[in-house]
N, C-alpha and C positions, 0 to 999 in steps of 0.2 A: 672573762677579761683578766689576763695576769696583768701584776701589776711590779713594779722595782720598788725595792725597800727606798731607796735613795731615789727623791728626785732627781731624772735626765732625761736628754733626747737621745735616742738611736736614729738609725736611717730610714728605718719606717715611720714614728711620729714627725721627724721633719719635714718629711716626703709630704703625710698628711697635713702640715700646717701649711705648705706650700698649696698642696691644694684646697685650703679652706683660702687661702690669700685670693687664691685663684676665682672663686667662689664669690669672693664678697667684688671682685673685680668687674665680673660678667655681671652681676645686680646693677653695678655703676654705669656699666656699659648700655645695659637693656633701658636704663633710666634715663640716660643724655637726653632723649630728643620727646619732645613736649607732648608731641601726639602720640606716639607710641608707649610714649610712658603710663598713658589714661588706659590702652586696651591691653599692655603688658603688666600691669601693678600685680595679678595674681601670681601671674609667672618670676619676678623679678622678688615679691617675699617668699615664695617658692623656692629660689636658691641662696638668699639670703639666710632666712630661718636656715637651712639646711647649714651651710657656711657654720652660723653659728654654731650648732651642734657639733657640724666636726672638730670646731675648735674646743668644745667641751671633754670631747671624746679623747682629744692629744692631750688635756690637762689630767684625765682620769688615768692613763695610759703611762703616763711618764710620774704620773703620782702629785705632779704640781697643784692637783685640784685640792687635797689634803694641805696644801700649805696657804692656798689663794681660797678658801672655798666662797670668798663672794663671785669670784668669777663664774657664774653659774649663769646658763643660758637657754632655762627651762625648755628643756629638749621634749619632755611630753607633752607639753602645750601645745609646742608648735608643729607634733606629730598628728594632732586632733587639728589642724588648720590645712594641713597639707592636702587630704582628700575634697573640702570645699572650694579653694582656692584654684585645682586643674577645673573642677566641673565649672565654676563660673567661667574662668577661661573659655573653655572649650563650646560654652553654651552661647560663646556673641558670633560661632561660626554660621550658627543656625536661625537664631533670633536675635535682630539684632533690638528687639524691644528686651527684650529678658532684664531681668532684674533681680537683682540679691537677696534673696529672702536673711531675715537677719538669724534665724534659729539654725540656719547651720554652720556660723559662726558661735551657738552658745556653748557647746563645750569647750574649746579651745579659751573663748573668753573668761569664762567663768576658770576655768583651770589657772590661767594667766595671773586673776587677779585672785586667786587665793595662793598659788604657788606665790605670789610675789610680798604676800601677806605672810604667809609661814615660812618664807624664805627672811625676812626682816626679823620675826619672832623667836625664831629657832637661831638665831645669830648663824645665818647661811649653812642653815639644817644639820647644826653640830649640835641641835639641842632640844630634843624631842617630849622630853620629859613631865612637862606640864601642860602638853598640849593633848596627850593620847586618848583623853575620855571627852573630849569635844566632838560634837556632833560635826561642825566643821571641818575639821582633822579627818573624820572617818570620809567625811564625801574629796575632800583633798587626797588622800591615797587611794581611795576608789579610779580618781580622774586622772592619776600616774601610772597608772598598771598598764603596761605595754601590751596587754590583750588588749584594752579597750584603746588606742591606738590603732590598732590591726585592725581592730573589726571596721573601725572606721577609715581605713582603707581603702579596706573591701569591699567594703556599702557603698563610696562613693566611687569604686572602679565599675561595680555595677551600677549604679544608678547613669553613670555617665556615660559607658554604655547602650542602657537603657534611652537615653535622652539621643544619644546620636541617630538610635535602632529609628526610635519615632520619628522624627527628621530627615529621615533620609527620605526622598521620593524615587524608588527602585524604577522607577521608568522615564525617570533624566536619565541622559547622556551627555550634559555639557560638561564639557573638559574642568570648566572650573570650581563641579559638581566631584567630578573624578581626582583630582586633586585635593578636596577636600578631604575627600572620604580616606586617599592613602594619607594625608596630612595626621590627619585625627589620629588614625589605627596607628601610625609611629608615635604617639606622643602616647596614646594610650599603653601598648606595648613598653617603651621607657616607664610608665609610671609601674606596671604592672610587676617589672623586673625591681624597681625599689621598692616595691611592697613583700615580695617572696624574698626578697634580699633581709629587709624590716625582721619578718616573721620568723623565716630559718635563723636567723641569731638569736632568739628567744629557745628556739625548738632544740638544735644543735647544742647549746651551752651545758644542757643537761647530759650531756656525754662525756664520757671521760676523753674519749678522745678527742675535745675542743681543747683550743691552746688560743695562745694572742694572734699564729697564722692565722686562725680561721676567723678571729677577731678582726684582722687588719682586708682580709681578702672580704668579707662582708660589707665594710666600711665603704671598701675600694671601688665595688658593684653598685653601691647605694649612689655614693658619687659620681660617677660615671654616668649613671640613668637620670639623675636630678641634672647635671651641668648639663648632659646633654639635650638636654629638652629646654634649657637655657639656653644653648649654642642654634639649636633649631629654629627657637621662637625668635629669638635674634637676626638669623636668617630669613624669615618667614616670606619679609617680602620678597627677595630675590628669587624665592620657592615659588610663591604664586603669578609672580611675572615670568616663570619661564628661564627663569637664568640663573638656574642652581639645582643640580641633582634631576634632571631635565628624563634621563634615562630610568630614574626610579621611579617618577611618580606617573609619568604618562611617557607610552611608548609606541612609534610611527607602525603604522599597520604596514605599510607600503614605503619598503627602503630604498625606490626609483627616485633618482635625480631631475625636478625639473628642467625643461628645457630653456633658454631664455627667453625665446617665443609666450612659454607659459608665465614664466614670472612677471614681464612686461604687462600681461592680462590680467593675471593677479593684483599685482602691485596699483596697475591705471582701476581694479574696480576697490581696489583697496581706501587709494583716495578718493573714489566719488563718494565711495559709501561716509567716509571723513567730513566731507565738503559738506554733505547734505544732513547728514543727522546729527555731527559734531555730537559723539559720544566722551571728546574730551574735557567735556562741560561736567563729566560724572567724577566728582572728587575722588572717588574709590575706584575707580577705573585700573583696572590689569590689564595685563598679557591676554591672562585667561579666558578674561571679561571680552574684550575684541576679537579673540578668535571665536569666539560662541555667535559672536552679533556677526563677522561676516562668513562662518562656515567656513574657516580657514583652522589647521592644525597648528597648535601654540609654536611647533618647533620651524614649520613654513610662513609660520605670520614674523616669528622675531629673524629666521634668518631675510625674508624680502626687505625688513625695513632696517637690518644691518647692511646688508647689499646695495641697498638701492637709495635708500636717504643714509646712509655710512653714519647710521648713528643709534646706540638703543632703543630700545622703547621708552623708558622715559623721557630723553632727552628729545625726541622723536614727539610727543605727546605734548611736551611742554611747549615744542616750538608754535604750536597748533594755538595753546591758552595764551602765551604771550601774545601773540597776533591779535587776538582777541581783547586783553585786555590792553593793547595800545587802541584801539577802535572806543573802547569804553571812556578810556583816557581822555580823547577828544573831543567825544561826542557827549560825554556827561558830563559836568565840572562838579554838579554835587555833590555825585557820588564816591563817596569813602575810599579809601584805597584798600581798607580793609574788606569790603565788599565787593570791591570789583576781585582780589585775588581770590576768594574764595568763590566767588559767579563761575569765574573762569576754569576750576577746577582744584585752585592751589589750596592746601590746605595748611602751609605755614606760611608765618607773612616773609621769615627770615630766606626762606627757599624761594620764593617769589622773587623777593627782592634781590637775592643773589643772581638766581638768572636771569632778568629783566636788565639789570644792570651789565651782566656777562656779555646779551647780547643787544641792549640800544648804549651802551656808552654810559648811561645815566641811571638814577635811579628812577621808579617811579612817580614819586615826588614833584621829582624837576624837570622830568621830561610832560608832565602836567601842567607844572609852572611856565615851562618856555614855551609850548604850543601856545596856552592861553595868554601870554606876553605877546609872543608874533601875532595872534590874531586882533589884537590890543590895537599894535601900532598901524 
């Protein structure tokens, strides 16, 4: 990594602070909403940590880090967080009991809080000098070396992997099995490309023919593969409902045009099967999910109930739970409001409460309250 005698920006560190800006945006993004914030937290310090780094990286690069060195954003830490952090992820597509064991968060922790200890001590590592025969010191630069980074990686590219390999049941065909499985292998692939990206800047620097190009195009790779698995995860649900990238992850064996005759018969056994099982009572309920239960292809289930009720699938799905919980409205008074939206399917009260009121005029509250008023007088 060359460096300018004189702190500056060129057009390349700017570019990169714009995209670490970028970075810490898409974290804010993936965090807005309550319940995705609970199964995205891996994902979401996943391009945060990363964010930070790059902005370490533009400070080393323009020389600023030399002038600011508290500014420091313990980039090896949070390279030993990175490989546990996808595997948890990825490991609630399978089990949704799973649970975080806490030892493969301990190197990252342990690095964190000695890095942040000899980063205080060393007056932000400008001063090494009476710390180099402490046992402590030697297991701290042990925990910075960017091999052991890498290997941990690799270990959790394989182990995850590994974890997907066992989980698979190779003799499903449900579509929302087959979306999984290309789901995972792109996020895997993304991460796989930030680890060979990670590792050749290590391997490459040793040549003479490395420069700050190969520094900035390295960065650039890393970036790319970390946002993007940001940008996807962010995506994820419109991916598993069916309505996003529809052509990449499952594709129509049979490109013949229903007839109207057929959609008609589709469609009328579409809602019996509605009427009678009410699968909309299933909070986690997809696209996916309902074309598996009535044997219907994700891309003929979402265009019949655009065509035909001229409306999404969510919006389609909700209408079904609102109905429902105006029935509970009535017929229960003791029951919570908070538990009749979540009976129903809903699983924020604010989304509830928005469409309930979108479509009876009122909220649920008071369309509670005046029922049971009219029934009063």
């Amino acid at each position: 990594m060359g460096q300018n005698l004189t702190p500056s920006f060129d057009t390349w560190t700017s570019f990169f602070l714009l995209v670490s800006s970028l970075g810490f945006f898409l974290s804010i993004i993936l965090g807005l909403h309550k319940n995705s914030r609970i199964n995205n937290l891996p994902v979401i310090l996943f391009v945060f940590g990363f964010s930070l780094i790059l902005v370490q990286y533009v400070l080393y690069w323009t020389n600023y880090g030399s002038i600011y060195p508290y500014l420091y954003f313990f980039d090896s830490s949070w390279y030993l967080a990175f490989g546990p952090l996808l595997y948890i992820y990825i490991a609630k597509f399978y089990s949704k009991t799973f649970k975080v064991r806490w030892f493969h968060f301990l190197p990252s922790v342990i690095s964190f809080i000695l890095t942040g200890y000899y980063f205080i001590r060393s007056d932000g590592f400008q001063n090494f000098e009476h710390h180099e025969n402490e046992v402590l010191f030697n297991l701290f630069g042990s925990l910075r070396s960017p091999w052991l980074a890498a290997l941990s990686l690799i270990i959790y590219w394989i182990t995850t992997k590994d974890f997907i390999a066992f989980h698979e049941n190779i003799s499903s065909t449900t579509q929302y099995q087959a979306i999984r499985k290309k789901w995972v292998n792109l996020l895997m692939n993304l991460f796989l490309m930030f680890t060979v990206s990670y590792i050749s800047y290590y391997v490459l620097v040793k040549f003479s023919f490395f420069n700050s190009s190969w520094d900035y195009a390295i960065s650039f790779s890393m970036a790319i593969s970390i946002y993007a698995i940001g940008y996807m995860v962010y995506k994820e649900p419109s991916i598993f409902n069916g309505e996003l990238l529809s052509n990449l992850f499952l594709k129509e064996t049979n490109g013949r045009e229903l007839t109207q005759a057929t959609k008609d018969e589709f469609y009328t056994e579409l809602l019996l099967y509605i009427k009678n099982n009410k699968p909309y009572l299933n909070n986690n309920l997809r696209l996916v999910h309902l074309a598996d239960m009535t044997g219907l292809s994700t891309h003929i289930l979402s265009k019949l109930i655009n065509e035909k009720a001229r409306k999404n699938f969510n919006q389609f799905i909700n209408e079904y739970r609102l109905e429902e919980a105006k029935k509970m409205l009535i017929e229960d008074s003791e029951t919570s409001i908070k538990t009749i939206y979540f009976d129903v399917g809903f699983n924020n009260k604010a989304t509830f409460n928005s469409a309930f009121k979108n479509k009876f005029k009122c909220t649920p509250s008071e369309y509670k309250k005046r029922h049971f008023v009219v029934q009063d007088t």
